[in-house]
N, C-alpha and C positions, 0 to 999 in steps of 0.2 A: 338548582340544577334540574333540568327539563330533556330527556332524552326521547325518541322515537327509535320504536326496534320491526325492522319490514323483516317479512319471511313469507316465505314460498316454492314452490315448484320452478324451478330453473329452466328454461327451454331454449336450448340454443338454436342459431338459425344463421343459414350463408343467404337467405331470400336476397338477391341484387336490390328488389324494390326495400326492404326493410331497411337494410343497408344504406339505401342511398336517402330516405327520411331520418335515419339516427345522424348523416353528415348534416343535412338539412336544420336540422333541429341544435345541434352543438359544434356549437364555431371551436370546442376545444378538439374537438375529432380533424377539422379540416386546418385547424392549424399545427396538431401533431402527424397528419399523416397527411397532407394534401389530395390527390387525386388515387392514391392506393390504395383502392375501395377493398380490394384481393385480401393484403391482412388485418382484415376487421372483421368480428364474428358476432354477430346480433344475440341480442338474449331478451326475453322475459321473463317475467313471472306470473304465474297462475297459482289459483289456489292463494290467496294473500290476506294476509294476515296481517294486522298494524297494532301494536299497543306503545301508546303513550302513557311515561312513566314520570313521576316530577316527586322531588323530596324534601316536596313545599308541602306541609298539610292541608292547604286551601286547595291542593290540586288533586283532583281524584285522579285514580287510574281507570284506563279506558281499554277497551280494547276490541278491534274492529276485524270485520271478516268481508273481503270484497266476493262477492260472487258475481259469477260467469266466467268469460276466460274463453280462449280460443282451443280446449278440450272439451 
């Protein structure tokens, strides 16, 4: 058993252009909301952190720190 655990800074965003590349990117956004760009709220994460865990012995733990960020 092999998990990934993301964490971060949360930043939410109504940016129209944001918005309209998170439709762009996931056919599940535009086939749950069609054209009602209005109630969908963009988010990121900054500050990101990833550690992979596994409770296989042959698997180290890892664990990663993204920098930069749009702060």
């Amino acid at each position: 058993m092999t998990y990934v655990r993301v964490s971060g800074k949360v930043n939410f965003t109504d940016d129209p252009e944001v918005i309209e590349k998170c439709f762009e990117n996931s056919p599940v956004l535009t086939s749950q909301f069609g054209n009602m760009r209005e109630v969908v709220i963009g988010y990121y994460l900054s500050d990101v952190q990833t550690e992979f865990e596994s409770f296989s012995p042959q698997l180290t733990h890892r664990r990663y720190t993204l920098s930069g960020g749009n702060d």
